[in-house]
VMD Tcl script that draws the C-alpha trace (Angstrom):
set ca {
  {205.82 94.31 272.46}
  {208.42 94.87 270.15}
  {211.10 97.32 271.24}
  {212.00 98.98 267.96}
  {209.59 99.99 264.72}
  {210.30 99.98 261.17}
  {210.78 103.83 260.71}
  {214.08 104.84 262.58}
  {213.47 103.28 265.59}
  {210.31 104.73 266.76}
  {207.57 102.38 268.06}
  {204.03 103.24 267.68}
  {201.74 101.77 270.59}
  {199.65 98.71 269.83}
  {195.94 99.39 268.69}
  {193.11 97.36 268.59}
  {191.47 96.16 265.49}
  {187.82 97.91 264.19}
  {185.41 95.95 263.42}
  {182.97 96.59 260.86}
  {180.17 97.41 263.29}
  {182.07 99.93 265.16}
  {183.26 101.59 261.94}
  {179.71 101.59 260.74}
  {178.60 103.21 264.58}
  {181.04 105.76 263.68}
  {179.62 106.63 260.19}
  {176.14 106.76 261.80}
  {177.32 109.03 264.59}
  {178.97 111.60 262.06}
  {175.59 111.51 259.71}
  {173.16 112.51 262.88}
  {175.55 115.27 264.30}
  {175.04 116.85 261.19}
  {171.54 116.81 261.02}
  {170.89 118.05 264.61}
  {169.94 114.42 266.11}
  {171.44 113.04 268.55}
  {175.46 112.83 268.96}
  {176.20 109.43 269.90}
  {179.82 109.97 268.87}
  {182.78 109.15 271.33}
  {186.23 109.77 271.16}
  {188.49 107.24 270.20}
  {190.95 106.13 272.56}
  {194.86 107.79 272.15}
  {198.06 106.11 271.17}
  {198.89 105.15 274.82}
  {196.11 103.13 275.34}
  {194.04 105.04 277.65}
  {190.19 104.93 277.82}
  {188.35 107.55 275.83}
  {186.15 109.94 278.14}
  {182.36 110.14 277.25}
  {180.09 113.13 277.08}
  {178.93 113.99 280.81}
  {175.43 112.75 281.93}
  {175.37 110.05 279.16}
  {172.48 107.62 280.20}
  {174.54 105.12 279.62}
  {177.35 106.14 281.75}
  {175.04 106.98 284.65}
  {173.34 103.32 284.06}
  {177.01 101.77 284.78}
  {178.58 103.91 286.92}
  {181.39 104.19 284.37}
  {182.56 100.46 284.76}
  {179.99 98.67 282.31}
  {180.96 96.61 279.47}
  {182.83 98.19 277.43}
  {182.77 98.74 273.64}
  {185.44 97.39 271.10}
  {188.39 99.19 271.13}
  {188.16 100.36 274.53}
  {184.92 102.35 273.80}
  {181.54 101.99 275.80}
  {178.82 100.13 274.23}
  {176.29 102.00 272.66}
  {173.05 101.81 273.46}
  {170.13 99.91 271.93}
  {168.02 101.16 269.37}
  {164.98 100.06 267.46}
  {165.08 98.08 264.72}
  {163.64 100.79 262.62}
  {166.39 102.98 263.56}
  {169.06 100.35 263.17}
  {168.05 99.66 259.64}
  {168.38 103.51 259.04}
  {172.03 103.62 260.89}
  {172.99 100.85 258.23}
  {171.73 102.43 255.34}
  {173.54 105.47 256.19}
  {170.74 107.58 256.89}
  {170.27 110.19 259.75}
  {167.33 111.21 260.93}
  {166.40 114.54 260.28}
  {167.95 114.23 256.67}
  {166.41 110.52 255.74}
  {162.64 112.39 256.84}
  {163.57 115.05 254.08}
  {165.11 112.45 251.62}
  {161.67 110.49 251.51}
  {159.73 113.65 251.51}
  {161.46 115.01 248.59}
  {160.89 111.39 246.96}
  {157.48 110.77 248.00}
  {156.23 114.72 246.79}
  {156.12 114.12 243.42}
  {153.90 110.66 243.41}
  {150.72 110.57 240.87}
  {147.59 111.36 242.99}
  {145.03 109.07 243.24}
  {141.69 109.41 242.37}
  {140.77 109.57 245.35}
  {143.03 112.51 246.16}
  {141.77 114.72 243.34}
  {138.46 114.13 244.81}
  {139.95 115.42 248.02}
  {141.08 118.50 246.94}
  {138.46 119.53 244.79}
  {136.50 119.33 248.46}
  {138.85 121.09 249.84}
  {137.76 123.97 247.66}
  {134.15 123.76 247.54}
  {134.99 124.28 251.38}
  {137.28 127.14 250.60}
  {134.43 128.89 248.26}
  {136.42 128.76 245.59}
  {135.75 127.41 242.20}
  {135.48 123.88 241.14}
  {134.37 123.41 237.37}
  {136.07 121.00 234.75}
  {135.01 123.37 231.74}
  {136.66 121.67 229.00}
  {134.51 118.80 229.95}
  {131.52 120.92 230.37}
  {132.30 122.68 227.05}
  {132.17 119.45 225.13}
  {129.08 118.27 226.73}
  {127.38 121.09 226.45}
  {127.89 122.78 223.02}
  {126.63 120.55 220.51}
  {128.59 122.41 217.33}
  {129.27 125.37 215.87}
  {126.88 127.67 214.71}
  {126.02 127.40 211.03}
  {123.61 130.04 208.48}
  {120.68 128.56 209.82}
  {121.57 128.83 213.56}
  {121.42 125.30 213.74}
  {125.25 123.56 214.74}
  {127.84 122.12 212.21}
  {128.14 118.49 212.82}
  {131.06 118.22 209.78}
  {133.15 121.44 209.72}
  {134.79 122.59 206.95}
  {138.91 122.61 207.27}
  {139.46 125.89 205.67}
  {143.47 125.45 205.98}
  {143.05 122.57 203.99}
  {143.19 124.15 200.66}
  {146.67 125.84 199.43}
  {146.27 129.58 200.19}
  {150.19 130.35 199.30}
  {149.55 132.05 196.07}
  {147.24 134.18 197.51}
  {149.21 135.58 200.64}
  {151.80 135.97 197.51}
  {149.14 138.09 195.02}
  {148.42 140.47 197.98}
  {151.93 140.78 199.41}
  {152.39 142.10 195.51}
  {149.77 145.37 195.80}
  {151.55 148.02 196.16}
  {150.30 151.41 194.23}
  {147.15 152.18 195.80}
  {145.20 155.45 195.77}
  {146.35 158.11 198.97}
  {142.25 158.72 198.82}
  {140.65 155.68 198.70}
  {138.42 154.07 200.94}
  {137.89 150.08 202.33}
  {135.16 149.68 199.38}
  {137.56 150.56 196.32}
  {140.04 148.92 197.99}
  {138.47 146.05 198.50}
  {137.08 145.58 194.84}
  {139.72 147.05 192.94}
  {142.94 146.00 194.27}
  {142.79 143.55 197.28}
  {139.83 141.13 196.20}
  {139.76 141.76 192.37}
  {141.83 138.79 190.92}
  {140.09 136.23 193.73}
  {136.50 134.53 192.48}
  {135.95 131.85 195.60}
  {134.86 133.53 199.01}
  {137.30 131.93 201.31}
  {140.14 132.98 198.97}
  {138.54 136.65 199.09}
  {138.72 136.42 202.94}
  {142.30 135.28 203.28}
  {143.08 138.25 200.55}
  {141.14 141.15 203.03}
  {143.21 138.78 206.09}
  {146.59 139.03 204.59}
  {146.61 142.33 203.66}
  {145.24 143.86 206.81}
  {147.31 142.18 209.47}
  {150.14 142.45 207.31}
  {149.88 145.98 206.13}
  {147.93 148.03 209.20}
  {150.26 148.69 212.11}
  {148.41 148.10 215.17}
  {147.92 150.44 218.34}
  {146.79 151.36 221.55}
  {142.43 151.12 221.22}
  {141.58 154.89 222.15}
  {138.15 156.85 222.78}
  {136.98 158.45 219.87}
  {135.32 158.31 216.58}
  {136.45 155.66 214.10}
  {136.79 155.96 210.39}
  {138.04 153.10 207.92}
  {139.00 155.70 205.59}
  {141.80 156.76 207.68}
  {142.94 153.55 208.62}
  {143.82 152.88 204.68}
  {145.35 156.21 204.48}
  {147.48 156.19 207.54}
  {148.14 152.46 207.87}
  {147.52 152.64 211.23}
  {144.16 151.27 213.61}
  {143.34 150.03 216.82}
  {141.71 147.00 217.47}
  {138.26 148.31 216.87}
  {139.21 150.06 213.64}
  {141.10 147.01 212.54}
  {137.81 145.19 212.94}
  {135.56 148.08 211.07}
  {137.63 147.86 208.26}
  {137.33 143.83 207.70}
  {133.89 144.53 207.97}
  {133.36 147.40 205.47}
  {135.84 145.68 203.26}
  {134.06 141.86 203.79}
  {130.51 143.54 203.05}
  {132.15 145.42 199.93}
  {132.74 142.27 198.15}
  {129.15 140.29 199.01}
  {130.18 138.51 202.18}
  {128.38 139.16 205.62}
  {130.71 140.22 208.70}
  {129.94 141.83 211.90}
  {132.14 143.17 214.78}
  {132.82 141.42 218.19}
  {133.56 143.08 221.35}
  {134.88 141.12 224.07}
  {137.56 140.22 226.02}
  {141.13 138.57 225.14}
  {142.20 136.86 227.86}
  {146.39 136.68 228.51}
  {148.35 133.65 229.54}
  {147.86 132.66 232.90}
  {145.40 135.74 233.69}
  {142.92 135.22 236.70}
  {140.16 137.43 235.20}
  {136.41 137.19 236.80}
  {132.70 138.04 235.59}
  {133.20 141.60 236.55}
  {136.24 142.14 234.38}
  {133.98 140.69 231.34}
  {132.06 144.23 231.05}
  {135.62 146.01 230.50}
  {135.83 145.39 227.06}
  {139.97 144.87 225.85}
  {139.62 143.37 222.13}
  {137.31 143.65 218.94}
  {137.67 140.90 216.31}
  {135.14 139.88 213.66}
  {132.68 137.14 212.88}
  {131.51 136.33 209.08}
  {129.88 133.68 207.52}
  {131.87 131.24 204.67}
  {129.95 128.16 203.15}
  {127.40 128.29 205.61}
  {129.48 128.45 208.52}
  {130.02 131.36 211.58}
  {133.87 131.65 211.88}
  {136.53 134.20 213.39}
  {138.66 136.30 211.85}
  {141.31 138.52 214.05}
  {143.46 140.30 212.30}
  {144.56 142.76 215.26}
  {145.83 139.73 217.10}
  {147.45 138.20 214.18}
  {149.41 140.89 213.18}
  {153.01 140.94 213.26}
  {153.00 144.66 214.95}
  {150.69 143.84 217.95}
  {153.18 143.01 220.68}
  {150.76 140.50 222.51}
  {150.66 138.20 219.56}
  {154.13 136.85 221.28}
  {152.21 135.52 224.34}
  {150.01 133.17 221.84}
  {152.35 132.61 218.71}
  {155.72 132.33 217.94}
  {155.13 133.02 213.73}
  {157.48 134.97 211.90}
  {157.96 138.47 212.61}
  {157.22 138.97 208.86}
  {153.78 137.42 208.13}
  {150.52 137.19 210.36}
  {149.58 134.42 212.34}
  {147.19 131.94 210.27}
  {145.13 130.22 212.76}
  {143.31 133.51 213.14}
  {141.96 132.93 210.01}
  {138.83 131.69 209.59}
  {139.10 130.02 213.26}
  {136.11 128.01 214.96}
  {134.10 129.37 217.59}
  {134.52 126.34 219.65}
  {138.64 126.61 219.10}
  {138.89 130.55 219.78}
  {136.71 130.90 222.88}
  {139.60 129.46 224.91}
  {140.77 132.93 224.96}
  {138.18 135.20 223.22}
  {134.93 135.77 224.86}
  {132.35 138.00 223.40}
  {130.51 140.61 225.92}
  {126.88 139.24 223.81}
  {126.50 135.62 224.55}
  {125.10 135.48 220.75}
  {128.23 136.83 219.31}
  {129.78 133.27 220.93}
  {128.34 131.59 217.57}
  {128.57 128.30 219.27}
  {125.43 126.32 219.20}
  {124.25 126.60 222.49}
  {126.12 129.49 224.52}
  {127.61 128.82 226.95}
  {128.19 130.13 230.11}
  {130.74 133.17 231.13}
  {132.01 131.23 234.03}
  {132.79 127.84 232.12}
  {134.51 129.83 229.15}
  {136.52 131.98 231.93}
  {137.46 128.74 233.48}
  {139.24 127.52 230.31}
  {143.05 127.39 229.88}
  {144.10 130.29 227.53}
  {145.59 127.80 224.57}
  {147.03 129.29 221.71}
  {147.17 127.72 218.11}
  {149.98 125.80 219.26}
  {147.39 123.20 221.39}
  {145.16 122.69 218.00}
  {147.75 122.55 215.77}
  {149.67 119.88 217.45}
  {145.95 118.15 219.01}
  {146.68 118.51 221.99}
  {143.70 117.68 225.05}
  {144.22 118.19 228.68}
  {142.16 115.30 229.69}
  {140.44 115.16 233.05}
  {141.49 119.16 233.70}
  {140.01 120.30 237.16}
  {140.06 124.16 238.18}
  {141.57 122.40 242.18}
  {144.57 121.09 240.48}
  {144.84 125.48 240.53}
  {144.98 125.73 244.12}
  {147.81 124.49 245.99}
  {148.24 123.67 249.52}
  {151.74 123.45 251.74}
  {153.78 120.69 250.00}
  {151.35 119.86 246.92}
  {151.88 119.85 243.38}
  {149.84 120.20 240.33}
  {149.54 117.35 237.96}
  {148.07 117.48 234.61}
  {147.76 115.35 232.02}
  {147.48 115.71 227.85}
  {146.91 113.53 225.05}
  {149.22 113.94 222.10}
  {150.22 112.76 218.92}
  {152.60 109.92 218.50}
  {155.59 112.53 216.90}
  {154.16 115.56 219.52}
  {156.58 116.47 222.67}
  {155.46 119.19 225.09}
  {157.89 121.27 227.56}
  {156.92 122.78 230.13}
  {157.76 125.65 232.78}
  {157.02 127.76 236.06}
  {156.94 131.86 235.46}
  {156.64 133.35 239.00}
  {157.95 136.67 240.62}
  {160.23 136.04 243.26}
  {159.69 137.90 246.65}
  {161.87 141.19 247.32}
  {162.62 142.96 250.23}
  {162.67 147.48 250.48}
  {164.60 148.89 252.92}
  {161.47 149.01 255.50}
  {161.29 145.23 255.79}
  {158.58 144.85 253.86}
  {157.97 141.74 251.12}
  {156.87 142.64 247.85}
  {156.70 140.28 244.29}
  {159.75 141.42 242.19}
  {159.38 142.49 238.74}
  {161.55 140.07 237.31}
  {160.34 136.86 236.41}
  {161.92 133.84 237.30}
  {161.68 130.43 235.11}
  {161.71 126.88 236.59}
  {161.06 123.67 234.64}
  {158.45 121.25 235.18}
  {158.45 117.51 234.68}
  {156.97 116.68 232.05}
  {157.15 113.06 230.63}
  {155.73 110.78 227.66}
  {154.01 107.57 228.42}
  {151.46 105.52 227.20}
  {147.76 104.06 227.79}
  {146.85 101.39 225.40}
  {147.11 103.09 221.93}
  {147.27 106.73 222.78}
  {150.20 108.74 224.08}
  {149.88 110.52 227.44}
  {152.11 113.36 228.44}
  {151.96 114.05 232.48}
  {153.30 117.67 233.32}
  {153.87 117.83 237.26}
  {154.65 121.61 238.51}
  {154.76 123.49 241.45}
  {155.51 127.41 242.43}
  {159.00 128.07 243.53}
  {159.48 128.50 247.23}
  {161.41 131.98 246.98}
  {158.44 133.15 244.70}
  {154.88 134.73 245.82}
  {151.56 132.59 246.39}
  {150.98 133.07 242.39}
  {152.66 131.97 239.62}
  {151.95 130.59 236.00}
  {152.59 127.16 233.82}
  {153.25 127.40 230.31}
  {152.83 124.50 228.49}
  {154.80 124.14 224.49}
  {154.12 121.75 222.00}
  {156.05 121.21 218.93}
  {157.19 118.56 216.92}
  {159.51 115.92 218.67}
  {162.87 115.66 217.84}
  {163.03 119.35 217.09}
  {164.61 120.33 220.51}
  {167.99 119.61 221.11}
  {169.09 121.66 224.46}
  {166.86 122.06 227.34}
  {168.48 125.56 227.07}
  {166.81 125.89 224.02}
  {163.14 125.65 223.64}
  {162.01 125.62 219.69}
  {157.97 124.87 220.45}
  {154.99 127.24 220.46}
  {153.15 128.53 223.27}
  {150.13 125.52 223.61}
  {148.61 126.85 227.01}
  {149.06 128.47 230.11}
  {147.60 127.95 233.92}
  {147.42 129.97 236.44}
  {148.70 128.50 240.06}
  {148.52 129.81 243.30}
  {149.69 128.17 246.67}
  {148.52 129.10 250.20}
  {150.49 127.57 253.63}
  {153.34 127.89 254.96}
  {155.27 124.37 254.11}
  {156.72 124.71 250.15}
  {160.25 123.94 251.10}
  {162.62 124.28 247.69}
  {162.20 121.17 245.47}
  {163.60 120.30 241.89}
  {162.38 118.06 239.43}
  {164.84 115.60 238.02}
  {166.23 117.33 234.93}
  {165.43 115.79 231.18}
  {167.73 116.35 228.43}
  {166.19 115.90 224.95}
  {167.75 112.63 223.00}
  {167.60 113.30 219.39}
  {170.10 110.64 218.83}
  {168.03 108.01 220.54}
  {164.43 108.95 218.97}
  {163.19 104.84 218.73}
  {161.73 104.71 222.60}
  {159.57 106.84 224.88}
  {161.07 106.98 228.31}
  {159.55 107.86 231.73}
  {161.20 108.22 235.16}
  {159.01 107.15 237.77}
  {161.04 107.28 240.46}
  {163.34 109.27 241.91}
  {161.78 112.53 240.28}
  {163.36 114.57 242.39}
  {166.65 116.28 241.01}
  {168.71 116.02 244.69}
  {169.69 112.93 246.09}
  {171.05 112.32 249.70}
  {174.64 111.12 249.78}
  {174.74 107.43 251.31}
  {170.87 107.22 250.84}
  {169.81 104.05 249.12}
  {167.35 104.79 246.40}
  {165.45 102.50 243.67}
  {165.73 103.83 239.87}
  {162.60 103.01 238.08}
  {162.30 103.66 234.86}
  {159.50 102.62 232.29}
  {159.98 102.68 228.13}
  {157.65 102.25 225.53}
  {157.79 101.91 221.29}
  {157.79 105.31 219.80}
  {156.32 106.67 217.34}
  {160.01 106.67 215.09}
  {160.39 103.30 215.55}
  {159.38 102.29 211.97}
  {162.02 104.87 210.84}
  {164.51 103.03 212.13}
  {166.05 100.76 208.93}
  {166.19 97.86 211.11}
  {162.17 97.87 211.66}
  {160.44 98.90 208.46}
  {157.95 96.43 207.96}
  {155.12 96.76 210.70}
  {153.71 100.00 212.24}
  {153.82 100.37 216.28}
  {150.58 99.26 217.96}
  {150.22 99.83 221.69}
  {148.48 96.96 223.37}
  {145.07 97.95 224.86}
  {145.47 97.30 229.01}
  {141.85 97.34 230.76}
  {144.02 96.87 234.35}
  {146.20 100.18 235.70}
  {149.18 98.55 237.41}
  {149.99 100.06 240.97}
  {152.28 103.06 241.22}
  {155.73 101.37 241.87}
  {157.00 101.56 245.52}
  {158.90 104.51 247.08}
  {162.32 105.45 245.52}
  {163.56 104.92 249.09}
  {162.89 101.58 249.22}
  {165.71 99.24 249.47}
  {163.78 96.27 248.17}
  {162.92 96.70 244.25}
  {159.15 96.40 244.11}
  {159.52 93.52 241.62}
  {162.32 92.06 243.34}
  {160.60 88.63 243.60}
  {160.07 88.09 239.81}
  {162.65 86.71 238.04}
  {164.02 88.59 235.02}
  {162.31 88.12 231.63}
  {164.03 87.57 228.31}
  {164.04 91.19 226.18}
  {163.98 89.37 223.35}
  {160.97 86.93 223.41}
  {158.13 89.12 225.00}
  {155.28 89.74 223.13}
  {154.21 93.40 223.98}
  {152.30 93.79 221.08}
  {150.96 91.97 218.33}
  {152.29 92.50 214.16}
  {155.43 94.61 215.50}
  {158.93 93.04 214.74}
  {161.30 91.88 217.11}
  {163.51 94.91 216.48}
  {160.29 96.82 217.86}
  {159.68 94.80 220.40}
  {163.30 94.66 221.63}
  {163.78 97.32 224.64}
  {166.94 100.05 224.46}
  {169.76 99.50 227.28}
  {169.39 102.21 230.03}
  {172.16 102.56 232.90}
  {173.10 104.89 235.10}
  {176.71 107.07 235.26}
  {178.22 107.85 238.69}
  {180.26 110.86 239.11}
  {183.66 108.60 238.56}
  {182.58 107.28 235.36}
  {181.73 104.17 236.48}
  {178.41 102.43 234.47}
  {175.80 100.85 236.62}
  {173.34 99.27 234.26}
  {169.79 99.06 234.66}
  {167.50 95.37 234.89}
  {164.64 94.82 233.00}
  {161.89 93.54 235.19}
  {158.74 91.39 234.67}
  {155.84 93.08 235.86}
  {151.69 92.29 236.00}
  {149.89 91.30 233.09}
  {148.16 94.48 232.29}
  {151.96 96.70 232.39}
  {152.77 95.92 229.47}
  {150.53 98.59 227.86}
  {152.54 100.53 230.45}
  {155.56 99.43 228.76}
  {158.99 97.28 230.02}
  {160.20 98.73 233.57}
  {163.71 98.94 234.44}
  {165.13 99.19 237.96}
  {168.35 99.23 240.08}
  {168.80 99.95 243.73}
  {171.89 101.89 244.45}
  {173.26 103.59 247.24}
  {174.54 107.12 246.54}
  {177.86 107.35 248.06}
  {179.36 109.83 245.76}
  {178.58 113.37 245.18}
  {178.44 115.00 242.06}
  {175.82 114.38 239.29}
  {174.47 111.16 238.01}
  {173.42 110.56 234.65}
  {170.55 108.40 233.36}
  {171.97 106.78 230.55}
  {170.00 105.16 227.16}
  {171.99 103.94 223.91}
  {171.25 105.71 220.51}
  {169.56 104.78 218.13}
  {172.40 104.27 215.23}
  {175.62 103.71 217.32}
  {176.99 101.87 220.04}
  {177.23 105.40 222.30}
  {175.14 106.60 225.25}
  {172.98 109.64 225.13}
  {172.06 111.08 228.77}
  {168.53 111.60 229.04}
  {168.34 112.55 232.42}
  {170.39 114.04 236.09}
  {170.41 113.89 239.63}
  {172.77 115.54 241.36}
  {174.22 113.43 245.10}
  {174.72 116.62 247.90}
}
mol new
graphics top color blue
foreach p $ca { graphics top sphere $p radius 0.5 }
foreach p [lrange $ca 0 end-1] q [lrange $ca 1 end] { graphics top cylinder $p $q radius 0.2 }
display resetview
């Protein structure tokens, strides 16, 4: 041993080399005390050389009497595991936090058929309702109900023709008679300067949602007259007065009574007989249709919950609306007044989603909706799926009182309303794009909560702090159990800078990752609909090949092997996804992935089955989150050599 050191003399005392195995023994041992598993930690031996001591009764102490073989660097050997548990040690995983690392990743996978089927048994068993009414709607009503009471194969699209000029006449009237009532009105002033009957309807619309100040509906008798003088009505007078001024001018309207039904409202048969609305019903080119001007008026404060139109002007979907469209959220008390060809029944048109204008305006259908996917249970979520538009986006979130606590002890559902996002994410089937929305209620909120879907154009939102879109639907959710442990989806930023591809995480989709967890970042992209924007690829339209195959959902996110590990990488440029698009369309965007230090870890294309390619081009890499802090989800824009950030995860 030398006798002097480098630093003034002082010697330090000679220490034995680490291995790799015993530093990764360490790292294992300081992951499970953490988690509450077992401490197989030992202290490391001091600078004069003596041998650490071990924790009292260890089994493997007791085994050897304290003289067994010992460990490197003077340490006793650990004992051995299985090989399941070995892999976990290596991959730095504990194993109380690995089990909630793959629960987190596994929550969020697409049920199966098979599953849906389960939990819709679940709730016949429960007594609780299992109907698919938009399915039973369109089987069951074979139109709308025309003059003949016989349905309309070939509606009319009364919003077709340019009504501009006259909202503009009407918004004009302005010296009218104190006295007058809805007849003179009607003839003299409103209606007079109008000769076609739907152009006489949207004058008596205009002017009455725009000019009568709504209020509470009260008990008592109700005159027209007044309502013109006083500029003032109630639901019920709102809806005499279309009707005295409709029947002035030659065209046949009656009133409706029924019930409006609010976003994300659980409302039964009984609460059908308490009457909340009135709206009206006429008869244009041979053809029932629904007029409500209460609801589309810019002073009735629950037109907010359904529309998002200027504070200025009423609501035009209202006009003139079909009976099929509206009884989403109105439902007449008289099955008659339904006007849909034949009725149907209270319990299916309860069971529908309350959808706004937004979810016809935009086209949207929830396809294969189920009144289970409702009801949760312990660590479920609800998964829907809607077919949009190509240039249609949808957003969606969790309203939900959180639980409060009084001085007593007692639990009680706050009055404030808390907002959490839901995943929702574009992808394709053959030619038709499918949006999936995945949700679930908050775990410090009550057992009820509601999803509100929006729909709106796409490229119109640029900040997930900022939601531009209408109101499309809402759903109410409840949960029951006692397992909902807090969960976040991964979070999706809006990319209006990189508007050419359609991009869908399907793995990890949960927003926290655990540090020195190994996880497998899938990610699938298709052709948008903007891709013929683009200058580079003018000259063919985007087609979608048709897949009659659904590929497997890709393997867990937790998975150290990529599930297409074994296939070799194709070439970007050379596949043939779909037939008459150029190779600018047909050529994928770069995606990566952005630690917390900067650093760029890009992403592989991968060649999957046959029938994926309707599914799109996935994209995988398998890294192990060492560093905490967020990670970004990187794809290049559309017009530069820069990276927009589409998505995060944050490592804790």
């Amino acid at each position: 041993m030398e006798s002097a050191g480098i630093l003034g003399g002082l010697s330090s005392a000679p220490k034995s080399k680490k291995s790799g195995f015993f530093k990764k023994m360490i790292e294992s041992a300081k992951t499970t005390a953490k988690t509450g598993a077992a401490n197989a930690g030992s202290t490391i031996g001091s600078a004069n050389g003596s041998r650490p001591g071990s924790r009292a009764g260890s089994p493997t102490k007791s085994l050897l009497n304290g003289s067994g073989p010992t460990g490197i660097a003077g340490g006793l050997a650990s004992r051995p595991q299985s090989a399941a548990g070995g892999a976990a040690r290596d991959m730095g995983m504990g194993g109380g936090e690995w089990m909630q690392v793959r629960r987190d990743v596994n929550r969020s996978n697409t049920l199966s058929r098979r599953e849906r089927e389960e939990r819709a048994e679940r709730c016949e068993i429960l007594a609780l309702s299992v109907l698919s009414p938009i399915e039973q709607l369109h089987e069951m009503a074979e139109g709308d109900e025309g003059l003949d009471g016989m349905p309309v194969h070939e509606p009319t699209d009364f919003q077709l023709p340019n009504l501009a000029l006259v909202d503009k006449s009407v918004r004009f009237i302005n010296s009218i008679p104190p006295m007058i009532n809805a007849a003179a009105l009607a003839q003299s002033y409103v209606c007079r300067p109008h000769r076609s009957d739907v152009a006489r309807l949207r004058a008596i619309f205009t002017w009455v949602a725009e000019r009568i100040t709504w209020e509470e509906d009260y008990e008592g008798h109700s005159d027209s007259r007044r309502v013109v003088q006083t500029k003032r009505g109630c639901s019920n007078e709102i809806a005499m007065l279309v009707r005295d001024m409709c029947n002035a001018v030659g065209l046949h309207a009656e009133v409706v009574q029924g019930y409006l039904k609010s976003p994300g409202e659980t409302i039964t048969l009984d609460d059908l007989a308490q009457s909340n609305h009135y709206w009206n019903a006429v008869i244009v080119d041979g053809e029932w249709r629904i007029l409500d001007c209460a609801l589309a008026s810019p002073t009735n404060p629950k037109r907010a919950l359904y529309s998002s139109a200027s504070a200025q002007v009423a609501e035009p979907w209202y006009f003139l609306a079909r009976p099929s469209e509206i009884c989403y959220t109105h439902i007449p008390a008289v099955p008659a007044q339904q006007h849909i060809v034949p009725a149907i029944e209270p319990d299916v048109l309860l069971a529908l989603p309350c959808a706004g204008p937004a979810y016809f305006r935009h086209s949207v259908e929830l396809t294969d909706f189920s009144t289970s996917a409702l009801h949760l249970e312990n660590l479920e979520m609800a998964h829907f799926a809607c077919h949009v538009h190509a240039d249609t986006e949808l957003v969606a979130e969790v309203s939900s009182r959180t639980l409060a606590q009084d001085p007593e002890g007692d639990i009680y559902d706050s009055p404030e309303l808390t907002i959490t996002p839901a995943l929702t994410q574009p992808c394709w089937t053959g030619t038709r794009k499918l949006v999936k929305i995945k949700a679930l209620i908050p775990s410090t909120a009550g057992s009820t909560a509601t999803l509100r879907v929006y729909a709106g154009k796409r490229g119109l939102m640029h900040s997930i702090k900022d939601n531009p879109h209408a109101l499309a639907f809402a759903l109410p959710l409840t949960h029951s159990g006692t397992q909902n442990p807090p969960y976040d989806f991964v979070v999706r930023h809006p990319t209006p800078h990189a508007q050419r591809r359609d991009l869908y995480i399907a793995q990890p989709q949960c927003r926290l990752l655990g540090a020195n967890h190994t996880f497998v970042f899938h990610i699938r992209q298709w052709p948008s609909s903007l891709s013929h924007f683009s200058p580079d690829t003018w000259s063919a339209p985007i087609r979608h090949p048709d897949t009659s195959t659904i590929p497997a959902r890709p393997g867990s996110a937790m998975s150290t092997l990529s599930t297409t590990s074994s296939v070799p990488l194709s070439n970007p440029s050379t596949t043939s996804s779909g037939e008459g698009m150029t190779a600018a369309q047909q050529r994928p965007v770069k995606l990566a992935l952005q630690s917390p230090s900067q650093k760029i870890l890009r992403l592989t294309r991968r060649t999957e089955t046959e029938g994926e390619e309707g599914w799109g081009s996935g994209w995988e890499a398998v890294v192990k989150v060492s560093e905490k802090g967020v990670w970004r989800g990187l794809v290049l824009a559309d017009r530069s050599a820069r990276w927009c950030v589409f998505a995060e995860w944050e490592c804790v």
